[in-house]
C-alpha positions as CSV (number, residue, x, y, z in Angstrom):
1,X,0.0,0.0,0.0
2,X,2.7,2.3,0.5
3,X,3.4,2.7,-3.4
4,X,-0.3,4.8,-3.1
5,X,0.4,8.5,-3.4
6,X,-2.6,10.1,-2.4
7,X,-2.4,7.8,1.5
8,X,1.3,8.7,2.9
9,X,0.0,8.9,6.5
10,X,-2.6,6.1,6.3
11,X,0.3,3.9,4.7
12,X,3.3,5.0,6.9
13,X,5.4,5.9,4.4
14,X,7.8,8.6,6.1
15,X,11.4,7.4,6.2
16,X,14.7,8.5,7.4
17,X,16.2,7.7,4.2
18,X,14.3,8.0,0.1
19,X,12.5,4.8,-1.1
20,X,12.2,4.1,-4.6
21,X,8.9,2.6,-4.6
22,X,7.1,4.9,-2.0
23,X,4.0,7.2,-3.5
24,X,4.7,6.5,-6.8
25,X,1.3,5.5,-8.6
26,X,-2.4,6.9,-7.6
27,X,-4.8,4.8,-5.6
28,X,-6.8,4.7,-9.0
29,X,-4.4,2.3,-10.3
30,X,-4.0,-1.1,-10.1
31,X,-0.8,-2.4,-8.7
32,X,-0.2,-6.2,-8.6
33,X,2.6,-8.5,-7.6
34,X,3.4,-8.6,-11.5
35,X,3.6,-4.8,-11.5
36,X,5.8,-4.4,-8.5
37,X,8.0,-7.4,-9.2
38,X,8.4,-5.4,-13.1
39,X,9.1,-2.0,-10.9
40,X,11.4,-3.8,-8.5
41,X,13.5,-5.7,-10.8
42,X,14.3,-2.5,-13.2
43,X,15.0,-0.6,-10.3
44,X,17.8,-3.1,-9.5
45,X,18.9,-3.9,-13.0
46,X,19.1,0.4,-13.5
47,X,22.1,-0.3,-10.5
48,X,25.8,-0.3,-11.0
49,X,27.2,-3.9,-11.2
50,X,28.3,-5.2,-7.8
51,X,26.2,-2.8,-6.1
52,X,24.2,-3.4,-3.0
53,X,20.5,-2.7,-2.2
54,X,18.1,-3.1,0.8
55,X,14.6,-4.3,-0.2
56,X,12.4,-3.1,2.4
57,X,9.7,-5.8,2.1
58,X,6.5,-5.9,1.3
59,X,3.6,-8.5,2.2
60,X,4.2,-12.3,1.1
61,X,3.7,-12.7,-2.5
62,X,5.2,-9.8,-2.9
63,X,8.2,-10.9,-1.4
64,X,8.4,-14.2,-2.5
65,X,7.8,-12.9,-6.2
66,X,11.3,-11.1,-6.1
67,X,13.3,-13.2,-3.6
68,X,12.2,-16.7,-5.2
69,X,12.1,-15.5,-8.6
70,X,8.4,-17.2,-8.9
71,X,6.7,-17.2,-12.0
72,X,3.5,-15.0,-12.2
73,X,0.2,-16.3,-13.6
74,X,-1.2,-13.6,-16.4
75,X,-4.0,-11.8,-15.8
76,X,-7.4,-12.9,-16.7
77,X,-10.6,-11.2,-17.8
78,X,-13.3,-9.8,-16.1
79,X,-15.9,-12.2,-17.4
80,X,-13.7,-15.2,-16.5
81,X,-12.8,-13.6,-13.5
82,X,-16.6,-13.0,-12.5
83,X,-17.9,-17.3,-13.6
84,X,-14.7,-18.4,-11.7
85,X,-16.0,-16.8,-8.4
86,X,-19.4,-17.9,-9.3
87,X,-18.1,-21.5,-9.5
88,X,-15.9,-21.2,-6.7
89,X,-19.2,-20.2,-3.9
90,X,-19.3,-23.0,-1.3
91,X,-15.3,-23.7,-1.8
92,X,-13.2,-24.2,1.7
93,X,-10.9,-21.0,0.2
94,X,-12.8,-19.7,-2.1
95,X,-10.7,-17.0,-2.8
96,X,-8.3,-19.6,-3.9
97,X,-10.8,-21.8,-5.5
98,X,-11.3,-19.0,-7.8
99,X,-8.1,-18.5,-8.6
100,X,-7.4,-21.9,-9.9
101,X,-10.7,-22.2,-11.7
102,X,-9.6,-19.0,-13.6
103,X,-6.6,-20.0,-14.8
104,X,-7.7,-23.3,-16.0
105,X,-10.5,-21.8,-17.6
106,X,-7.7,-19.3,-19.6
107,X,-5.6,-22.5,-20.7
108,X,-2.6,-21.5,-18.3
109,X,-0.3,-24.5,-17.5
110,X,0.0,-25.4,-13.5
111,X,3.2,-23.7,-12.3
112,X,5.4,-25.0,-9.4
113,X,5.8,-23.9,-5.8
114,X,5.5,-20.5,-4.8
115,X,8.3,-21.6,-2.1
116,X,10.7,-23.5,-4.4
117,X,12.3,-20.7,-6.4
118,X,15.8,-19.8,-6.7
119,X,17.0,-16.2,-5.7
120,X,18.1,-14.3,-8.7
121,X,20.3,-12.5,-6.3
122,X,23.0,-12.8,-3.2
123,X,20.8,-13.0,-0.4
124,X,21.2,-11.5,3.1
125,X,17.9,-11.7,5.1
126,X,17.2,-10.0,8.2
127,X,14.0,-10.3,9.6
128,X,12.7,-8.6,12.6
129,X,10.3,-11.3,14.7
130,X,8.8,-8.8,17.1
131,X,7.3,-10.8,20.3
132,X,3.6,-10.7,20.8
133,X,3.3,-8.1,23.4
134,X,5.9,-5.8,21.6
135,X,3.9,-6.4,18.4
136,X,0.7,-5.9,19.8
137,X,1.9,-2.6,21.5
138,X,3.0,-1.6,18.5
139,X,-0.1,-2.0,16.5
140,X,-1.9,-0.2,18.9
141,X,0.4,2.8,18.6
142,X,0.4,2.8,15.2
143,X,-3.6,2.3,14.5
144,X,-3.8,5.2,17.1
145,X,-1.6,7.5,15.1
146,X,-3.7,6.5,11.7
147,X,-6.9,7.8,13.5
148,X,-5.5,11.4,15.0
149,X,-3.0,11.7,11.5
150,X,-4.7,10.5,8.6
151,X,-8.0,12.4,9.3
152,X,-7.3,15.1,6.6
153,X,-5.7,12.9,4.4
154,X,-8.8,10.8,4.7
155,X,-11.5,13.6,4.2
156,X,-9.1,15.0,0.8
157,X,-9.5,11.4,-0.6
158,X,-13.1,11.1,-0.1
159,X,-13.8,14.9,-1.5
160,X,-11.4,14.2,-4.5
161,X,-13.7,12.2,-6.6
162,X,-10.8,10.0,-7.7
163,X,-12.3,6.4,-6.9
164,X,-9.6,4.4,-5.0
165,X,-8.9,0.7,-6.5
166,X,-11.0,-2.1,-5.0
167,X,-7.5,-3.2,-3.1
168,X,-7.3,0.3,-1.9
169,X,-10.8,0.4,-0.7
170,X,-10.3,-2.5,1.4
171,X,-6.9,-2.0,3.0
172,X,-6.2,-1.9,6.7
173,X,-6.9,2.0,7.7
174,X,-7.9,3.0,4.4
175,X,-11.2,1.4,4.7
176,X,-11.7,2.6,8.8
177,X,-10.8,6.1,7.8
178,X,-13.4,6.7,5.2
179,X,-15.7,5.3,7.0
180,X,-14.6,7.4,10.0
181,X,-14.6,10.8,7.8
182,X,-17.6,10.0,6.5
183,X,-19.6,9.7,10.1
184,X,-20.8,5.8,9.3
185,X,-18.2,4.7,12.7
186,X,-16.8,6.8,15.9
187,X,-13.3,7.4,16.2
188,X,-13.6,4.3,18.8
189,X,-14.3,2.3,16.3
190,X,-11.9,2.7,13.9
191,X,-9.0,2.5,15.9
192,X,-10.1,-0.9,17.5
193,X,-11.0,-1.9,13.9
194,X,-7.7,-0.8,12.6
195,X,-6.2,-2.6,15.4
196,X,-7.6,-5.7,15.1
197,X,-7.6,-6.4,11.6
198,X,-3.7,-5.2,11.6
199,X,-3.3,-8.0,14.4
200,X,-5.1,-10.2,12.4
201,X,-2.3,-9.7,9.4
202,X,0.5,-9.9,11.5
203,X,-0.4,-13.3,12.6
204,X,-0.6,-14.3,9.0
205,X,2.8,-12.7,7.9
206,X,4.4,-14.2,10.5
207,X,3.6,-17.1,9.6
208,X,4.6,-16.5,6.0
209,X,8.1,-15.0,6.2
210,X,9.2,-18.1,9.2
211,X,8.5,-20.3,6.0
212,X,10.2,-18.1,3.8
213,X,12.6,-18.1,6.1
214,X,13.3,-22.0,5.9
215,X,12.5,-21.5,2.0
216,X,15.9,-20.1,1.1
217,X,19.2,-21.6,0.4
218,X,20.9,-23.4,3.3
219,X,23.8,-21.1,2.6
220,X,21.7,-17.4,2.4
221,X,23.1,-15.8,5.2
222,X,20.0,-15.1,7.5
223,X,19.5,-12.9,10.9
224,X,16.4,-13.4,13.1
225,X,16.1,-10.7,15.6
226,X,13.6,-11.5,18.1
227,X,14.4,-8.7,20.4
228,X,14.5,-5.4,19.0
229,X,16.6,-3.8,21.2
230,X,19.4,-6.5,20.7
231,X,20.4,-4.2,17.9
232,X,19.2,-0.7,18.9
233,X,16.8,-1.0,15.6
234,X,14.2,2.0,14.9
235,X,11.0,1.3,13.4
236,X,12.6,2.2,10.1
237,X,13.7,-0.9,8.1
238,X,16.4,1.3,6.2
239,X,18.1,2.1,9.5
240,X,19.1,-1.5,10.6
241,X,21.2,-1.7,7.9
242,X,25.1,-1.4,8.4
243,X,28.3,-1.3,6.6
């Protein structure tokens, strides 16, 4: 969410240091993992030879799509799109159902393993595993800072008449704060909604990047940092990283 231009506070994207892929499109656009993996990859091929870069990651797929090299499905059309999800009502993951139904439907071979890429690049990974109750804390910080900053970047979205991608409409905070602008919840309520459903994705990522994790080479040279404080780390990603 944080390559949305018109959501910088909603999205968190203030840094210490420039991002390459922060506030770059509108929320009117569509951005998928094809379309950040397309950005990400000539970003790094526009880079000296031999040159290092930190890739301040995104959620799952996205990550995996870059660090594993994984080959993308194409896009489908609306109408196939639209009879898959009809087909797919009653499925255990429907969501995924539908996916699957699509792409057979569009004549796309099955692909391998999401997890059983090969890195295009010399790896180091360093992933902060925040405990539970320094996560948690966290999240409630951060969902109260949405609510009391991203009021008037809220209201200047819904006033704008630009119509926000479904993806954006549905995003942790974007969704709250509209709702919140518009006086359909209290300010209560969308800072325990916030909350919760950030929580909710944590739990989920979690679990996603400790796979990852184990997904990699035996020889990518990995650091788990539990603690935060074992290495003084801010809450920006760019600042952990040292010579």
């Amino acid at each position: 969410m944080q390559v949305y231009r018109e959501i910088p506070v909603i999205t968190n994207q203030a840094r210490g240091r420039p991002a390459e892929l922060a506030g770059i499109v509108s929320v009117a656009e569509e951005w998928t993992v094809a379309s950040h993996k397309q950005r990400v990859d000539a970003t790094i091929s526009s880079l000296p030879a031999e040159i290092p870069f930190v890739l301040d990651s995104g959620t799952g797929m996205y990550l995996n799509a870059i660090l594993l090299d994984i080959p993308l499905a194409p896009k489908v059309s609306p109408e196939i799109r639209i009879r898959a999800e009809e087909m797919a009502v009653g499925a255990d993951n429907p969501r995924r159902a539908a996916r699957e139904i699509e792409l057979s439907m569009s004549g796309v071979r099955e692909r391998g393993s999401i997890w059983s890429g090969e890195p295009p690049y010399e790896i180091t990974l360093i992933y902060l595993r925040p405990q539970r109750l320094d996560l948690d804390r966290n999240i409630k910080t951060r969902s109260s800072r949405i609510v009391s900053e991203g009021q008037g970047e809220a209201k200047e979205l819904a006033e704008s008449g630009i119509v926000p991608n479904p993806s954006v409409r549905e995003a942790i905070g974007v969704r709250e704060m509209l709702l919140y602008v518009s006086d359909h919840i209290s300010r209560e309520e969308a800072e325990e909604t916030i909350a919760t459903r950030t929580r909710r994705l944590a739990r989920r990522q979690i679990r996603w990047f400790d796979k990852l994790a184990h997904s990699l080479p035996k020889e990518t040279n990995t650091l788990i940092v539990e603690e935060a404080r074992d290495l003084n780390i801010r809450h920006i990603m760019h600042d952990i990283i040292r010579a």
